[in-house]
N, C-alpha and C positions, 0 to 999 in steps of 0.2 A: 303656650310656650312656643317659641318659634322654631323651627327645624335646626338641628348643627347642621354647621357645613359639611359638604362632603368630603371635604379631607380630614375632616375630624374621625369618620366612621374607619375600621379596618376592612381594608378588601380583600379579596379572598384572593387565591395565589390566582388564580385562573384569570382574572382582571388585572393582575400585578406584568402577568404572562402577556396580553394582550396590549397592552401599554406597553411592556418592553421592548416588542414587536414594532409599532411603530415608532417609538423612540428612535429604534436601529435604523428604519426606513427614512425618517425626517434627519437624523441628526451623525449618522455614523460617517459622514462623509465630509465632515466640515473641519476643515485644517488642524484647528486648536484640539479634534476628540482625538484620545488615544484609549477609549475603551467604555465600552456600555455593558453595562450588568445590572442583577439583580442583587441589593446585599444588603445590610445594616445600614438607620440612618446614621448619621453622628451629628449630635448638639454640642458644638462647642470644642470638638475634641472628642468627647465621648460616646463611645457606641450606645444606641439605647436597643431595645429588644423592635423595633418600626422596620419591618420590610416594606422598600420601598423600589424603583427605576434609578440607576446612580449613573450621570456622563460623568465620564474623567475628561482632565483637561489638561494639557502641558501645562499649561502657566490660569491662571485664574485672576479675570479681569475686574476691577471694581464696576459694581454694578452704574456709576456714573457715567462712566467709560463706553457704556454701550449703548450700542441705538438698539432702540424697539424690537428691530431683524433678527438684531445680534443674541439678544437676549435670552437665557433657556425659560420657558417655560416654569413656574412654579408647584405645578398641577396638573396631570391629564385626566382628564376622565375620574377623576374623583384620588389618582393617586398621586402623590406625592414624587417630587422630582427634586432629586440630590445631586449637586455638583462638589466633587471633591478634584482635588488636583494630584496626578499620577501621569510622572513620563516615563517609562517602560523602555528597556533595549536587553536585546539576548545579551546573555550573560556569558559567556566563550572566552573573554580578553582578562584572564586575570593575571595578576599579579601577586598580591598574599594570598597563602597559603597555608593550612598546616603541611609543614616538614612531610611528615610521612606518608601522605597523601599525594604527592607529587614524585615521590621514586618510583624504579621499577619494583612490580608487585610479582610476586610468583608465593602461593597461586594470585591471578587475581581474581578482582570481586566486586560488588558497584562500591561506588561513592570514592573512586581513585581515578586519578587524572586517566585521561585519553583525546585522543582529538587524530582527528586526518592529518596529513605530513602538511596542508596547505591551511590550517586553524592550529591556533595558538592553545588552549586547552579547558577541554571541560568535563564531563564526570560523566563514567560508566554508570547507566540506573541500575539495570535490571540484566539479570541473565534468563534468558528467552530461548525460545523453540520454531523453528518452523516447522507451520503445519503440516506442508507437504514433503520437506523432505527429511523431518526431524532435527535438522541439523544445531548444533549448540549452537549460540548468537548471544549476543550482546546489544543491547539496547539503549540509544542514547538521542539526541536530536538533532537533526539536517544539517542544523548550522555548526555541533561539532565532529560529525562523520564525512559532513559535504562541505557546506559553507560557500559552496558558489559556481556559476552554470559548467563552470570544467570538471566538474566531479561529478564520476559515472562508475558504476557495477564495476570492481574489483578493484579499484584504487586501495593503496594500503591503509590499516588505521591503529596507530601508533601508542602504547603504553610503556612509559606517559607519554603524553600527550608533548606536540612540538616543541614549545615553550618551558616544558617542563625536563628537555632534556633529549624526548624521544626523533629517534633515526631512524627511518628504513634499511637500512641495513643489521642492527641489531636488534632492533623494540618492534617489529611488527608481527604483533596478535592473532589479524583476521583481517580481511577485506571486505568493505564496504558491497552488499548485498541488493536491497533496497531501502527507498528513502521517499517522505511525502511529504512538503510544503504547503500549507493550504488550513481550511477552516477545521481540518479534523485534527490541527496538531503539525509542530515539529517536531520531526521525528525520522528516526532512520534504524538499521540493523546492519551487525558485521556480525560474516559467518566466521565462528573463530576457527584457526589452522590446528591446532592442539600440542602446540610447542611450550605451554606452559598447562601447568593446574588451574582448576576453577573450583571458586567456593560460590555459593549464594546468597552467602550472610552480606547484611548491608553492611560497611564498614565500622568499625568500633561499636558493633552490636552482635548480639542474636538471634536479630530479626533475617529471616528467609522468608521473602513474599513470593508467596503461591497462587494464590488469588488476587481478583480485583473486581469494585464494585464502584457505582458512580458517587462522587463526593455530595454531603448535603450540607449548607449551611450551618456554620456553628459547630461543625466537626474541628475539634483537634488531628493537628494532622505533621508528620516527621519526617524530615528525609536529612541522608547522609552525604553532604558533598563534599566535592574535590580540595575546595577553598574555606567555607566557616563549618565543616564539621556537619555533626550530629545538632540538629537546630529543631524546633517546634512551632508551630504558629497555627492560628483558628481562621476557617475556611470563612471571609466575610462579606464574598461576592463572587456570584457567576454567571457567564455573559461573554459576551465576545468583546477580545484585546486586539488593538493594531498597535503591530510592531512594525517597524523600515528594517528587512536586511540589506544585505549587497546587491540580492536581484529585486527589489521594490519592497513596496507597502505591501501586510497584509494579513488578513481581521481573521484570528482564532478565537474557538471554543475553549472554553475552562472555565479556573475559580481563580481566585484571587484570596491569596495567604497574607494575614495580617499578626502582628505581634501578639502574645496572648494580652496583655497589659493594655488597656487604653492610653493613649499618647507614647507606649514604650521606654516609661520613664527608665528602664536601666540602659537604653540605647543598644537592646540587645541587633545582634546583625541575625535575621533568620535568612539570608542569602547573599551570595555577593558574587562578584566576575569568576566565569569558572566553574561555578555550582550547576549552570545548564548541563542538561540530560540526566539529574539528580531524580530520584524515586520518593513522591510523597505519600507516605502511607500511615494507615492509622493506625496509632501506636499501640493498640489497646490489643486488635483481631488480627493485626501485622496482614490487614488486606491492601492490595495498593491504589491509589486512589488518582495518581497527578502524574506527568512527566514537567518538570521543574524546565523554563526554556527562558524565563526573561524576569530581571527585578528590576527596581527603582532607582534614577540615578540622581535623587534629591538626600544630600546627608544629615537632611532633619531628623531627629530618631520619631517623631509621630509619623514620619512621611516612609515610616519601611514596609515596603511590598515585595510578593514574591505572586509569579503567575504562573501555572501549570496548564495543560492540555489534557484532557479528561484521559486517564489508561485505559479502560474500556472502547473509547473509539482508536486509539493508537494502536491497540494489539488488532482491532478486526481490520484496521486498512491496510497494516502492512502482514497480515496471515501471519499471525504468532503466535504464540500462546507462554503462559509463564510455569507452565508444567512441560515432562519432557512428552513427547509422543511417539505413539507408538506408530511405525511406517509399516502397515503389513502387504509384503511385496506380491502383486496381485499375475499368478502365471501366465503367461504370455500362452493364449490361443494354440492349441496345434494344429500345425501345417496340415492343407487340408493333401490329402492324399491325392497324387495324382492318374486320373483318367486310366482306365488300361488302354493300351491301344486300338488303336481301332484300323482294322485292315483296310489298306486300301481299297477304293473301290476299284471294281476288275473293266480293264479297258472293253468297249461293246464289242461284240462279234461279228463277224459281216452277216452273219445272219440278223442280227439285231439293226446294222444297218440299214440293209434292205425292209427287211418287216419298216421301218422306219420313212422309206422313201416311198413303200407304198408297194412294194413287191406282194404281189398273191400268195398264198401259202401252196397254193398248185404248182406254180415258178419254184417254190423254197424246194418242195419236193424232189424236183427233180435237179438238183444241182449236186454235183458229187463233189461231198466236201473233203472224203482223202485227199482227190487228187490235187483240189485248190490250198489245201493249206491251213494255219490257223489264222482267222480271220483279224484276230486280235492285231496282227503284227502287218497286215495287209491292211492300213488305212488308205485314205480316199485317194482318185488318183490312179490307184491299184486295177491291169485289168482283165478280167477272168475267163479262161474260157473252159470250157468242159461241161460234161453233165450225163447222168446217167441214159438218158434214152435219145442224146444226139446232144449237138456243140450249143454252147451256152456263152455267149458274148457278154461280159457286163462289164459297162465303162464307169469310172467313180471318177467324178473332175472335182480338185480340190480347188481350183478357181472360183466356182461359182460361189454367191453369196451367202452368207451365213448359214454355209455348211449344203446348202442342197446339193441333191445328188440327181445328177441324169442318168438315167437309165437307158440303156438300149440290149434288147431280148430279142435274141434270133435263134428259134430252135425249128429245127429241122428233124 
């Protein structure tokens, strides 16, 4: 019986792993990809239970269409190579909304509009903590706290959001803290001012997420946004997405949220313009799983996607946490005590002098020091005469060089 092919056999994730790797290496850079992951294949439309390597593509070429070059692969290394078509852009510009989600909130809470004075508007995820300084914050994505290279640490950030109404002068919340762009996530924090209440329920629920753990395939998964609500969708690909914002291209970590329904026959929306910086979490453990930052802008209902950035790497890059912390203030050292003093030292003696310049103790002997004085106050220079057993000449020249003293001794 002759061998099956190797794409017939199931690989194991670790060879799925290893092909996806070079997938991203060979292929993530080529115009038409807007995202490589690991996820579900689909026959025809339909998910089948086949982990497989998936390039997305803006648009999807007929195979006639293509030279040789162009062409993806059908198989690496014994896995299987899916190309589905998927064009992705943050989701920040909406337009409909639910109503209540777009007024001013007091308290507020995630899944209600907000956005920087210079972004149009999109959704509080998560109410968060810094590590270090405790401080309450709000969690939401680059592009609606920041949105582009002028926006820097204290800018305002508005509920609602610009487009939804909100001023600087009356609607701002908190100011923009920090913010990171890049393969760990779109993402950002505002430390809130505490001129309004905070609740932590995600809107039009129950749920308060306190936790987070990394998403896995075939996970059902929830979040509440600013623009279509309370929505659900199953986790059916994860890998890295390239998005184009205002300041360039560039390839994020996550999953990729798909409708629960193959082809999404009720055309449900599980995202739309707006719903960026939305909290996906699983509905079941209410742990959080996803920062919601970019969906699909094909209005086929089989073509609806939603893409998150893992919460787990978003909280450790910008120092968060989704519980409050405890800051315990660490005493400041005490001053160390200062030195007693310490007496000057006592100017030399001309006896001290002398012994110095070489005077004999027999010479010292005979010098009467009532009558000369305290020597102390008699520096060089100075010149002496007197002595207990006949006249005592002594010349001190402060000329000569460092410091010698000439001596001249005439006793009689």
């Amino acid at each position: 019986m002759p061998d099956e092919p190797a794409s017939s056999a199931k690989p194991d994730r670790r060879k799925i792993q290893e092909v996806y790797e070079k997938v991203v290496k060979t292929f993530s850079q080529r115009a038409n990809v807007t995202g490589i992951d690991i996820g579900y294949k689909y026959d025809s439309g339909v998910r089948t239970d086949q982990i497989t390597v998936r390039i997305h593509v803006r648009e999807k070429v007929p195979m006639e269409a293509l030279t040789e070059a162009e062409a993806f692969p059908k198989e690496i290394d014994g896995v299987a190579i899916d190309v589905i078509q998927g064009h992705y852009s943050p989701s920040a510009n909406g337009i409909l909304s639910l109503l209540s989600r777009r007024h001013r909130r007091d308290p507020i809470r995630p899944g209600i509009s907000v956005s920087h004075p210079l972004v149009s508007a999109g959704t509080i995820g998560a109410v968060v903590f810094d590590r270090t300084t405790g401080a309450q914050c709000i969690l939401s994505n680059w592009h609606v706290f920041a949105g582009s290279v002028f926006a820097q640490a204290g800018d305002a950030i508005l509920q609602p959001g610009r487009f939804d109404g909100g001023r600087r002068e009356t609607d701002t919340i908190g100011h923009l803290e920090r913010m990171h762009l890049g393969r760990r996530g779109d993402a950002a924090i505002a430390v809130l001012n505490g001129e309004r209440q905070v609740s932590r329920n995600q809107d039009d629920t129950t749920v308060e997420v306190r936790t987070a753990r990394r998403a896995g395939l075939g996970d059902t998964v929830t979040k509440s946004g600013r623009t279509t609500g309370v929505t659900t969708g199953v986790v059916d690909g994860m890998g890295r997405y390239r998005i184009t914002y205002s300041v360039g291209t560039h390839e994020i970590e996550g999953f990729l949220i798909r409708a629960t329904a193959d082809g999404n026959p009720d055309n449900i929306e599980i995202s739309g313009a707006g719903d960026s910086g939305a909290l996906w979490y699983d509905p079941a453990t209410q742990e959080g799983l996803g920062l919601h930052f970019a969906g699909e802008s094909d209005p086929a209902p089989s073509a609806e996607y939603a893409l998150a950035c893992h919460l787990d790497a978003v909280l450790d890059e910008l120092n968060i946490s989704l519980e409050p912390v405890q800051v315990v203030d660490t005493p400041a050292a005490p001053a160390p005590e200062p030195a007693p003093p310490q007496p000057e030292p006592s100017a030399p003696t001309l006896l001290d002098l002398l012994r110095g310049a070489g005077v004999t103790e027999e010479v010292l002997s005979n010098i009467d020091l009532p009558e000369i004085g305290d020597a102390a106050l008699r520096e060089r220079g100075v010149r002496i005469t007197g002595g207990k057993t006949g006249p005592v000449q002594i010349a001190i020249d402060p000329r000569l060089a460092r410091g010698e003293i000439r001596l001249l001794l005439d006793m009689e």
